[in-house]
C-alpha positions in Angstrom: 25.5 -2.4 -64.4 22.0 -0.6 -65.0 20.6 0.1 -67.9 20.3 3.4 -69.8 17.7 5.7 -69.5 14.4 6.6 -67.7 16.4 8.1 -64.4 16.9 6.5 -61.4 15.0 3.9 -59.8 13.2 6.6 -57.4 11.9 8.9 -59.8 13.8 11.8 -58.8 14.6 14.4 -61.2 16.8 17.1 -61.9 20.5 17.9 -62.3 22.6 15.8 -60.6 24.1 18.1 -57.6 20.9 20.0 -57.3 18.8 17.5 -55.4 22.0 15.7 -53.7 23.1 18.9 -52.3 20.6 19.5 -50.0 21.2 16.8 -48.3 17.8 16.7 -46.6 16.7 13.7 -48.3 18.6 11.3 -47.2 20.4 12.2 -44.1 19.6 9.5 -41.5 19.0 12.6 -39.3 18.0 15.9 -39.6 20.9 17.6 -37.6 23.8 15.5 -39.4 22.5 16.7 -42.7 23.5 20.1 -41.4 27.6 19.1 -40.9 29.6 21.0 -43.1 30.9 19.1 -45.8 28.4 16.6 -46.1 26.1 17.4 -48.9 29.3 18.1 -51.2 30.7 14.7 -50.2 26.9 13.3 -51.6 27.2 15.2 -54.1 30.7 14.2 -55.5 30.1 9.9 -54.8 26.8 10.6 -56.5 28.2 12.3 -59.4 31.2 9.6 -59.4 28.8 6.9 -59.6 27.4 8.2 -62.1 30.0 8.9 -64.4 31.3 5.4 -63.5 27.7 3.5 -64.5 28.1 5.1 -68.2 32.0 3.5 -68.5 30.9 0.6 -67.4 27.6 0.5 -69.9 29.1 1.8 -72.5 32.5 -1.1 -72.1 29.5 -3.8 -71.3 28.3 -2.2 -75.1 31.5 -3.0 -76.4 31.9 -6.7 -74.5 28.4 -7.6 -75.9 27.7 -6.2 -79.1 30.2 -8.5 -80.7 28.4 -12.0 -79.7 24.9 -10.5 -80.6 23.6 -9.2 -77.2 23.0 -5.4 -75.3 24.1 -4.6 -72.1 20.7 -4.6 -70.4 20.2 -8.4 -72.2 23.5 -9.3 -70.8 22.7 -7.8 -67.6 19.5 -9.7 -67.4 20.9 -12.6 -68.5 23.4 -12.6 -66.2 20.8 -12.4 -63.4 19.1 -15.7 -64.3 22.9 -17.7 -64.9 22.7 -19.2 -61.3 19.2 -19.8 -61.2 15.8 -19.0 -62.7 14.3 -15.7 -61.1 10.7 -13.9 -61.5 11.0 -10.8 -63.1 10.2 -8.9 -59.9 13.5 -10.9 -58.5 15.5 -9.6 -61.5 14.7 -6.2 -61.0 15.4 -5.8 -57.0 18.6 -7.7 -57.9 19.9 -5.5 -60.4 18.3 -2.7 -58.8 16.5 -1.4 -62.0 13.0 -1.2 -62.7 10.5 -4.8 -63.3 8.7 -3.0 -66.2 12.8 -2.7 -68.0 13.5 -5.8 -66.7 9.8 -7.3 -68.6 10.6 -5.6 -71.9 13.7 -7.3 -71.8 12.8 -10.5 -71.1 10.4 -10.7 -73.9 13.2 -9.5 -76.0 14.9 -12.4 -74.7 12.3 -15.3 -74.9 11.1 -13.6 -78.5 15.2 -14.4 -80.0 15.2 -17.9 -78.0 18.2 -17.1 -75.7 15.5 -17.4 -72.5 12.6 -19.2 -71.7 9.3 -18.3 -68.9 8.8 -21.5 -66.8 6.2 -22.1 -64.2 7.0 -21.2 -60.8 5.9 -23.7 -58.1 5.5 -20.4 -55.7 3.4 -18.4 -57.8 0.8 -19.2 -60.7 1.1 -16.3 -62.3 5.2 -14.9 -61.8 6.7 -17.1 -64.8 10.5 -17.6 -63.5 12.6 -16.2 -66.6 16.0 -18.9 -67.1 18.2 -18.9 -70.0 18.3 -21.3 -73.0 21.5 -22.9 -73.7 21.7 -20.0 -76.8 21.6 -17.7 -73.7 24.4 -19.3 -71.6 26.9 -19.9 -74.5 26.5 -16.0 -75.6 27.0 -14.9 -72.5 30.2 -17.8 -72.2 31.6 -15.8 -75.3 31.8 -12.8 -73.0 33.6 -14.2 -70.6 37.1 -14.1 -72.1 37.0 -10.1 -72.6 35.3 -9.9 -69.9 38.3 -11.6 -67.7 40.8 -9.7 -70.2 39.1 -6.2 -68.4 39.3 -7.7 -65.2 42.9 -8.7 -65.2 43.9 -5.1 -66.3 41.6 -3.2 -63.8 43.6 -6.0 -61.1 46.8 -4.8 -62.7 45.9 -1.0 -61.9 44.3 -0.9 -59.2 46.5 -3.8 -57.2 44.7 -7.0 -55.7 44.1 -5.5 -52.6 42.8 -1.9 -54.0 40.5 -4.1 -56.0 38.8 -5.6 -53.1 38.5 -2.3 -51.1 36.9 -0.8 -54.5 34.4 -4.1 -54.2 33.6 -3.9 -50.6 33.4 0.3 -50.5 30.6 0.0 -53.4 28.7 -3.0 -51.5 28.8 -1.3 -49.0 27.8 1.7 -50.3 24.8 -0.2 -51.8 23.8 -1.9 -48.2 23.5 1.5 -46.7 21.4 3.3 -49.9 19.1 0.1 -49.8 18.5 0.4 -45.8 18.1 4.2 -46.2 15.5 3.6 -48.8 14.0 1.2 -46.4 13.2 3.4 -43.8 11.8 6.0 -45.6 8.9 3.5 -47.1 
């Protein structure tokens, strides 16, 4: 989940369908952006993903509000669970901007449900890690949480489930090495 606001991690502006449509932009080649059908196809999974990042913000509203937490803290939060990170690390792993990712981890070490600690790798990139405030309200989560994900199993079937996973990693593979090559 990303969090609200401040458009997309590159900047671009505009409606939706109007900079997507060209399909210019990101074609891996200049005469495949031409193939009919393309730049509506773009079009539609952007729009889709869209549409499908504000359900799940707004349910991940819903999941946290109750135990005292945002989306964007749970997000972060969640981030740091396995293992302290840098802010920079949170960031590229959420894919949302470091300077969101800082203002909420101050939020976070400011109401004691994270802590900074010094990284062995770098002086001056504190590692962000949860307190044990931090686990437990992301714990109370995790019922509702597995509630959601049982009844998304039950309509979408096991297997459609795992397709949905692997089409969006995928999905997410390709954008980032896209990205990388135009940089």
């Amino acid at each position: 989940m990303t969090e609200q606001g401040g458009g997309n991690r590159h900047g671009r502006e505009g409606a939706a369908g109007q900079e997507w449509a060209s399909g210019q932009e990101w074609a891996s080649g200049r005469e495949r952006a031409e193939e009919p059908g393309y730049p509506e196809l773009l079009s539609r999974t952007a729009l889709g993903v869209f549409r499908l990042n504000g359900q799940f913000l707004s349910t991940a509203e819903e999941l946290a509000t109750p135990v005292g937490l945002t989306a964007a803290w749970w997000q972060v939060l969640g981030a740091v669970l396995g293992g302290p990170l840098t802010v920079s690390g949170v960031a590229r792993e959420m894919g949302i901007t470091r300077q969101s990712v800082q203002r909420i981890a101050d939020l976070l070490v400011g109401r004691g449900l994270a802590v900074y600690e010094p990284n062995p790798a770098h002086r001056r990139a504190k590692l962000l890690a949860p307190t044990e405030a931090g686990v437990a309200a992301v714990q109370a989560i995790t019922p509702d949480h597995a509630a959601l994900a049982a009844r998304l199993a039950g309509e979408l079937g096991d297997d459609g489930f795992t397709e949905t996973v692997r089409v969006l990693e995928r999905l997410s593979r390709v954008m980032d090495a896209l990205d990388a090559r135009r940089d």
